[in-house]
C-alpha positions as CSV (number, residue, x, y, z in Angstrom):
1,X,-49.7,69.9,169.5
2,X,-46.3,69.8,167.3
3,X,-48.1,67.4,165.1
4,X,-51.3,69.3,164.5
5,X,-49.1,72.4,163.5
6,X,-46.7,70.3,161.5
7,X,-49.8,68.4,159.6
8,X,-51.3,72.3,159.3
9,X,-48.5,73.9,157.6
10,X,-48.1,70.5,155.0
11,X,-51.6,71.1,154.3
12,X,-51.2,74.9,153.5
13,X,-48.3,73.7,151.6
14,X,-50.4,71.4,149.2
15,X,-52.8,73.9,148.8
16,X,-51.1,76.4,147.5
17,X,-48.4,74.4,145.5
18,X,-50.9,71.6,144.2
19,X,-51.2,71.1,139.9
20,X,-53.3,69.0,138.4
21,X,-52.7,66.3,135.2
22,X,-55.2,67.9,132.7
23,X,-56.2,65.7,129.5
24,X,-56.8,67.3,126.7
25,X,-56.9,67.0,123.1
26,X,-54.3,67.2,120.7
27,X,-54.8,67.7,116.8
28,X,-52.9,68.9,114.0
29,X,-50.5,69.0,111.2
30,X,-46.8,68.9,110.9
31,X,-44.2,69.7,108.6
32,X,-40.6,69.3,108.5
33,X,-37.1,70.6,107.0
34,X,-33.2,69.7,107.9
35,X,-30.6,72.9,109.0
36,X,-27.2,72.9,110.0
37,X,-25.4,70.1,108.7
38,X,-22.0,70.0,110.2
39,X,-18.7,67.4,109.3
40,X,-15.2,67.7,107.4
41,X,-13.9,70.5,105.8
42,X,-14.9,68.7,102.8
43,X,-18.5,67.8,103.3
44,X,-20.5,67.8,100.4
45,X,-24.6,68.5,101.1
46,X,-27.6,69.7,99.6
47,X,-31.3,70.6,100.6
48,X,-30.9,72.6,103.4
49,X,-33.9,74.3,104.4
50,X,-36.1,71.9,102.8
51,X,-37.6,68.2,103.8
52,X,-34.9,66.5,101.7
53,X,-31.3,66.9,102.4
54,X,-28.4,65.0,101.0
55,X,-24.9,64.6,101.9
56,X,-21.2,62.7,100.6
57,X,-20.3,61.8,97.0
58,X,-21.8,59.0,95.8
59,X,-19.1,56.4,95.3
60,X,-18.5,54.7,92.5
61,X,-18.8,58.1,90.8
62,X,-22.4,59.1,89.8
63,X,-23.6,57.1,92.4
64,X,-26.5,58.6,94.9
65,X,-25.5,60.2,97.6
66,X,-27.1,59.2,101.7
67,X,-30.7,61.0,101.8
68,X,-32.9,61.5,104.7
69,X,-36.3,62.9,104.2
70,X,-39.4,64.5,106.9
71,X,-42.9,63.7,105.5
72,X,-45.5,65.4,108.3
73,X,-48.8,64.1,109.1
74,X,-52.4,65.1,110.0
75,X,-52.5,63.7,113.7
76,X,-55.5,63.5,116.3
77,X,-54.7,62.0,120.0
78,X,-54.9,63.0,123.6
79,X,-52.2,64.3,126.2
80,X,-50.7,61.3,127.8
81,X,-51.0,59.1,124.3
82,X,-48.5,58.1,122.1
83,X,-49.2,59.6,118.3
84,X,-46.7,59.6,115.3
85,X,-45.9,63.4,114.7
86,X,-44.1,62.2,110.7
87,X,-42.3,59.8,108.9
88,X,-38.0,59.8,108.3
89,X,-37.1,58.3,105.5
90,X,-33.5,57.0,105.1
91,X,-31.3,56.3,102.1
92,X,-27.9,54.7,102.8
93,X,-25.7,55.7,99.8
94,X,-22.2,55.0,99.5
95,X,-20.1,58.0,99.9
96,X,-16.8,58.5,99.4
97,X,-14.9,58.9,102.8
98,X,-14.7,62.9,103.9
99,X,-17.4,63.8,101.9
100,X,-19.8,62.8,104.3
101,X,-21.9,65.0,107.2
102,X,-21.7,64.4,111.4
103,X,-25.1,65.6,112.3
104,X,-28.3,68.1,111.0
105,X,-30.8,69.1,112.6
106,X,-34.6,68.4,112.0
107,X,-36.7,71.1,112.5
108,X,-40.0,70.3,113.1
109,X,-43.0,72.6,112.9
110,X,-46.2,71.3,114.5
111,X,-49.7,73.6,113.9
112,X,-52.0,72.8,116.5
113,X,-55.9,72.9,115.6
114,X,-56.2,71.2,119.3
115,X,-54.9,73.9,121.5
116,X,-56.2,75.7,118.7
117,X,-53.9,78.5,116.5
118,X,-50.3,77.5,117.9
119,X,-47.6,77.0,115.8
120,X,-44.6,75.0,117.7
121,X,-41.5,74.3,116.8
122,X,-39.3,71.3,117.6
123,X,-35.5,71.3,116.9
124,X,-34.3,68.0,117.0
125,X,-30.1,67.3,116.6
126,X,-29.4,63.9,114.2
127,X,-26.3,62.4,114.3
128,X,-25.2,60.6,111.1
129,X,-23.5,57.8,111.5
130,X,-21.5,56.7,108.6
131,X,-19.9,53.0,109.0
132,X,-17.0,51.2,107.5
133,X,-18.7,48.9,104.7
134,X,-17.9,45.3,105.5
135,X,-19.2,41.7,104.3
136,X,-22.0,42.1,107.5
137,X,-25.2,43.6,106.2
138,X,-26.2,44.6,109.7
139,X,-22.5,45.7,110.9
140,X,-22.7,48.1,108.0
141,X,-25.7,49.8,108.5
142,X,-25.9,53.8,108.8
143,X,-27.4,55.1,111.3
144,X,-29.5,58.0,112.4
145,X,-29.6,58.8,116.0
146,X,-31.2,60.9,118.5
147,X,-28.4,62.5,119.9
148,X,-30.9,62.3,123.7
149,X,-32.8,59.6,123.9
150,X,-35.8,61.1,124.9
151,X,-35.3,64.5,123.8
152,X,-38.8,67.3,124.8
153,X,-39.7,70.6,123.8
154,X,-42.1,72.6,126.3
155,X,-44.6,75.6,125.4
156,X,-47.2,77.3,127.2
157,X,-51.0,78.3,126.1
158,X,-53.3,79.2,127.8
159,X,-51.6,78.8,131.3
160,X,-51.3,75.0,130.6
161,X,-47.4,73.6,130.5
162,X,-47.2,71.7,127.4
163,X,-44.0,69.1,126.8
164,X,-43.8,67.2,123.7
165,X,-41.8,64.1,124.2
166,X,-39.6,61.9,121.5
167,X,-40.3,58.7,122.4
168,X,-38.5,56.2,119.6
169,X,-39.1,55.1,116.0
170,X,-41.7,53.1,114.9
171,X,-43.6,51.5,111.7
172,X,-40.3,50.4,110.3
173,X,-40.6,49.5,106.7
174,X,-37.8,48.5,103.7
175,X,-34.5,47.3,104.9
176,X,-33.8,49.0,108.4
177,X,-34.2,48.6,111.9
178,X,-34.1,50.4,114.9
179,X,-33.5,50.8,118.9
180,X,-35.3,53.6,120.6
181,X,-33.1,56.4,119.7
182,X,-30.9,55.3,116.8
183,X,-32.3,54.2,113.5
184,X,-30.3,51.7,111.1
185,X,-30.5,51.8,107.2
186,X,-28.5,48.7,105.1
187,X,-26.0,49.7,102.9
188,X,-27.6,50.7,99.4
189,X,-30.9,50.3,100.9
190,X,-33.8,52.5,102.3
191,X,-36.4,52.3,105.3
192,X,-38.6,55.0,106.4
193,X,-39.9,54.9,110.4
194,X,-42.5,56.7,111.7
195,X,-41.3,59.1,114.4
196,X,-43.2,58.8,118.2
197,X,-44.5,61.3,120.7
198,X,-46.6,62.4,123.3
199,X,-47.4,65.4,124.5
200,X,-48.3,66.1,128.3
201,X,-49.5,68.7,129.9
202,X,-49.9,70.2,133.7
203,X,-51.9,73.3,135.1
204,X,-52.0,74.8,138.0
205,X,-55.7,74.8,138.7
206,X,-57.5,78.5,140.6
207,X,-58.9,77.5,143.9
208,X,-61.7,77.3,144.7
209,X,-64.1,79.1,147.3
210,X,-63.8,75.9,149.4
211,X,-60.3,76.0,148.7
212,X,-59.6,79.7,150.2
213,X,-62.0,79.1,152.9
214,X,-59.4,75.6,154.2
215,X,-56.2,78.3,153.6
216,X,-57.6,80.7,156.0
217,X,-58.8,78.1,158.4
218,X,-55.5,76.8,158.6
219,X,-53.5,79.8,159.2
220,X,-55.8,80.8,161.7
221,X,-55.1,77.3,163.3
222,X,-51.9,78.0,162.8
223,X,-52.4,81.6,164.5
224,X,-53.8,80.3,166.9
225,X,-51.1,77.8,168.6
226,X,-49.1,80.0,168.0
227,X,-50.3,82.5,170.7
228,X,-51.0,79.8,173.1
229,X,-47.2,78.8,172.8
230,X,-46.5,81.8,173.8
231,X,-48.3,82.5,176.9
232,X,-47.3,79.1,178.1
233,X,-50.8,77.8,178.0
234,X,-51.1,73.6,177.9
235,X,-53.9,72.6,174.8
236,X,-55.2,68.7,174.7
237,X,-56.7,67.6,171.9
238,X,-58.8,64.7,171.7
């Protein structure tokens, strides 16, 4: 008898707390501009609020200065699929030391046609990482990082929990490399990577008739032993 009333109330339980994985598709266009730059007291930047930014005195003098630049993209995919959401391209300058910026931030607007009429956005924290120039083309790389590794933004429409994932770079082109979170530019040089993500999704489906029909069986069941527990009264079940 303990069992059936443990296995009763686990089934209640389910029914009432249960959600449901629900593909769907996801369409759209995104754009892109860099905010907040932080660093020295004697950072030197440019293109803030737009999808170029710049930062450090070039060195020698009249040299370019380090670049990163957001291209968006027109993308089509599903929940649960892996889709590039824009392109970062990198330009490693050499800057003169205490000039240079830590970290910006990459704010990414996504406008969904697929849930149709949202407009998301996605703040994502870079840090820049500015290396000691050495004889090692790889050892002096700059770096942009993910300051998470797999950083998500979540939004809601339509009573459906939507989380857009960062999931690494990919597509590498010109003289760079990557891990999943940090992305590696040689000295003098420039790469552009395409940036990866997926969004999921979960809702928390309506029951059904069937459904409320079980949830009342069961707390009568439940009801039920109950009483018989109380007056003392032995049940077998076959």
């Amino acid at each position: 008898m303990k069992n059936i009333y443990s296995i009763s109330l686990a089934s209640i339980f389910m029914l009432l707390t249960s959600t449901a994985l629900h593909a769907a598709a996801i369409a759209g266009t995104s754009t892109g501009v860099f905010i907040d730059p932080s660093g020295p007291s004697g950072m030197v930047t440019s293109g803030e609020g737009t999808p170029t930014f710049s930062w450090g005195n070039g060195a020698p003098f009249n040299s370019p200065p380090s670049s990163l630049s957001f291209t968006g993209n027109t993308f089509n995919s599903q929940t649960d699929q892996v889709f590039s959401f824009g392109t970062l391209t990198f330009f490693n300058g050499t800057v003169v030391s205490g000039t240079q910026a830590n970290t910006v931030d990459l704010n990414v607007t996504l406008s969904f046609t697929a849930p149709s009429g949202i407009n998301q956005d996605f703040s994502y924290n870079l840090g820049l990482i500015n290396t000691p120039n050495t004889s090692n083309a790889d050892a002096s790389a700059d770096i942009v990082q993910f300051q998470t590794i797999f950083p998500s933004t979540s939004f809601i429409s339509g009573g459906i929990d939507y989380t857009l994932e960062f999931l690494g770079f990919g597509n590498i082109t010109g003289s760079g490399f990557s891990t999943v979170n940090q992305f590696y530019v040689r000295e003098g040089s420039t790469a552009s990577a395409s940036l990866l993500g997926r969004v999921t999704s979960v809702v928390s489906p309506v029951p059904e008739p069937e459904t409320y029909f079980m949830l009342l069986a069961g707390l009568g069941l439940i009801g039920f032993i109950a009483r018989r527990r109380n007056q003392g009264i032995s049940m077998n079940f076959a």
